[in-house]
N, C-alpha and C positions, 0 to 999 in steps of 0.2 A: 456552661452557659448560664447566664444570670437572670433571672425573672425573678418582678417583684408580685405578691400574691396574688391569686385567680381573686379572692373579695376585695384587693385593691384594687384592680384594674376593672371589675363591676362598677363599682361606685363610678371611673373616674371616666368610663368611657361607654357611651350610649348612641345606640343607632336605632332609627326603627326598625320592625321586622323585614319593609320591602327592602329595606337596603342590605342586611342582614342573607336576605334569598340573594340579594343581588352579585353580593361578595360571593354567595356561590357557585355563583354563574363565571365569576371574572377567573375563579380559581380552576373552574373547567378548562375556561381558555387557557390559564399557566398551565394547566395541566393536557393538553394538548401540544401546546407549544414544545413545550419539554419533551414530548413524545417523539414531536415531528422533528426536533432537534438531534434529538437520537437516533432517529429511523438514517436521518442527513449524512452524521457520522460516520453510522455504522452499515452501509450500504455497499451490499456484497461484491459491487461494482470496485470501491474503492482498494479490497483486498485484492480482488483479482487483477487490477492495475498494477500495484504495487510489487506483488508477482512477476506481472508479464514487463514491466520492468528490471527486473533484479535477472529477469531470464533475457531480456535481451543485452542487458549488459555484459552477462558470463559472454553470451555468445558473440557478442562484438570483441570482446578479449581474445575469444578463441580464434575469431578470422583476425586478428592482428597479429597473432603468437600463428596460424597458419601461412598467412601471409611471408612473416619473416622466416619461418622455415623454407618454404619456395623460393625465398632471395639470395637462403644460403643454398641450397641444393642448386642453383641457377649457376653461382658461382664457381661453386664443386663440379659444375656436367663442365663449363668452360675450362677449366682447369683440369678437367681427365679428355676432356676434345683436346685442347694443347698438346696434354702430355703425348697421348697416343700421334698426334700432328709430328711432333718433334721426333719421336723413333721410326714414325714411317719416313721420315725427310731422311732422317740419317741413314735407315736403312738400304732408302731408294740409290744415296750416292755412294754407299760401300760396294750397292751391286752394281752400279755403271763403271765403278774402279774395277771390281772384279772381272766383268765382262769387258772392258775395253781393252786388257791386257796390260796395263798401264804400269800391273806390278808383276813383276818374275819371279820372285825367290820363293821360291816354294813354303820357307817359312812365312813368310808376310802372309801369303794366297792361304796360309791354314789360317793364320793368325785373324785373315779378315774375312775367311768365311764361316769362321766359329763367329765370331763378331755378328753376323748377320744372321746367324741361328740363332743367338741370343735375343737380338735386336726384335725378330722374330715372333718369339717365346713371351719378351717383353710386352711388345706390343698383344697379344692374346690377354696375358695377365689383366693391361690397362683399358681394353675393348670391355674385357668381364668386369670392372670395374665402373666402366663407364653406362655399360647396357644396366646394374644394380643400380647408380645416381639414377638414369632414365624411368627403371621402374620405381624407386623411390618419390621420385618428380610427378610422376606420372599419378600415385596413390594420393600424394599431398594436395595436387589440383584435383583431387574426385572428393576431398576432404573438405577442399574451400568453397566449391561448389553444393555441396550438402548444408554445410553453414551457411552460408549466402540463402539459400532456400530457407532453412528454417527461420531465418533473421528476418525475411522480407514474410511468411508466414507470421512469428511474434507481432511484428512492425502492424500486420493489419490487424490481428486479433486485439493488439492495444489499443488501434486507431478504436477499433467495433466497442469497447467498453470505454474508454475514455467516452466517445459520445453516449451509448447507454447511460454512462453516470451522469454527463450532462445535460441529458433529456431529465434525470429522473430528479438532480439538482432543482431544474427549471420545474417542476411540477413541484417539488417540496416547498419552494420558496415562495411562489405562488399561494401556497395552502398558510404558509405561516404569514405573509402579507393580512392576507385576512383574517387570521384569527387575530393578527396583529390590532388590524383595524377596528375589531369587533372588539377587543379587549379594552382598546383606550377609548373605545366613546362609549364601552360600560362603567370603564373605573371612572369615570370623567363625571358621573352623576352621583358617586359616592362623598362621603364626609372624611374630608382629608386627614382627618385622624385615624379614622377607619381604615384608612387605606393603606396608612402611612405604618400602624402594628400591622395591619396585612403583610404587607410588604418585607417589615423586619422578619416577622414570624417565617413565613415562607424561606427568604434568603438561609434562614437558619437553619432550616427543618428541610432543605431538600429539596425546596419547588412546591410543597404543599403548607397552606397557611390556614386555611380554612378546612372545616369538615362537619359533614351532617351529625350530627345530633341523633342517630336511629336506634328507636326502642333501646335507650338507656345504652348507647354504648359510641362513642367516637369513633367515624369511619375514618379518621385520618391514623391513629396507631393500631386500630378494632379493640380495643380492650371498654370491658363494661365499666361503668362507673358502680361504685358503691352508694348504696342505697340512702343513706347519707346524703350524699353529694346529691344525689336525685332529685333530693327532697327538697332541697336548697335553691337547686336548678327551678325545681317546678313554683314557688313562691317568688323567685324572681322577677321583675316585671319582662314585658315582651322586649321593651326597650335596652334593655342590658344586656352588655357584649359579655357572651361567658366563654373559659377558657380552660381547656381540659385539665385536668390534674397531671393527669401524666404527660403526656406530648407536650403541650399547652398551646396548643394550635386555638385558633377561636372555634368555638362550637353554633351551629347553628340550627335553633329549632326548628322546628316544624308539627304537623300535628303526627310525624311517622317517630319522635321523637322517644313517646314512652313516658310522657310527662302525665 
């Protein structure tokens, strides 16, 4: 960054002392403002939002990926009802053949009463298969029902800091309105040259443009000035904007200055 010398910009640029105090006045409010910007951003509200967003998302995926498990196990219990529907039907007509007498040969009457102990057997198989889909069924909705609870749980906890953050928004914004206000009808009295290195300086340096002058040492980087410099400083007139060596932020005397 490029600055032309702290004894050029003496000569070139002159403010009284009131306005000099004044500039440190407006740099309090940047330097407020800056704070309350900060405080805005980083406002524990906003992580914990962010959060209880990221949590209700997982867990809306979860009741959509639970959901569509229940659609298929729905499908599966219909599918083992059928199956077991379809060997009791057959079953039921192998035994009315067999009780009606309808067949004689002894081979047949083995042939369809092993058939019906199969049938039988079958059907046991596809009931225990069916009664496993039901308690499956059964686990999956005690699943979607827990997620639903904790989703409708997240759901308020977000609603409760979402407004937390926008109660604490509305009080932040408020506070920087004013310093707002306070800062432009102090800069507003300053000599717009003044203002206008303020301003650069500051943009440059982080939000701080200005800095006390206290017993020989610049409260804007804290580092002392050399005696030297001191000495310089203090034969200065009052009206000369002076400009740290090191930072180069504008320096502003006082009598806490050390001159």
């Amino acid at each position: 960054m490029d600055y032309v010398n702290s004894k050029e910009l003496a000569v070139a640029i002159q403010a009284s002392s009131q306005q000099q105090a004044t500039l440190l006045e407006v740099q309090h409010h940047d330097t407020t403002l800056l704070q309350l910007s900060h405080r805005r951003a980083n406002l524990p509200q906003i992580s914990q939002g962010l959060d209880l967003e990221a949590k209700l998302g997982s867990l809306q995926l979860k009741l959509v990926a639970i959901k569509t498990e229940i659609s298929d196990i729905c499908l599966a219990q219909a599918k083992a009802d059928n199956d077991v529907q379809q060997v009791v039907q057959r079953a039921e007509r192998d035994q009315q053949r067999l009780d009606s007498g309808a067949v004689s040969s002894p081979k047949d009457l083995e042939a369809l009463a092993h058939e019906i102990q199969s049938l039988r057997k079958r059907q046991v198989e596809l009931e225990d298969v069916e009664l496993e889909i039901m308690e499956q069924l059964e686990q999956a909705r005690t699943a979607q029902l827990e997620i639903e609870a904790q989703v409708a749980e997240t759901i308020t906890e977000l609603e409760q800091v979402t407004k937390s953050r926008d109660d604490e928004f509305a009080d932040i914004d408020a506070l920087i309105d004013a310093e707002t206000s306070a800062r432009t009808q102090l800069a507003s009295t300053l000599d717009s040259e003044l203002l206008a290195l303020y301003d650069k300086v500051r943009v440059d340096l982080g939000g701080v443009g200005a800095a006390l002058l206290h017993r020989g040492a610049c409260q804007g980087c804290h580092i002392s000035l050399d005696a030297t410099e001191v000495d310089r400083i203090r034969h200065l007139p009052a009206e000369t904007v002076v400009r740290c060596e090191e930072c180069r932020r504008i320096l502003v005397r006082t009598s806490e200055s050390g001159l």
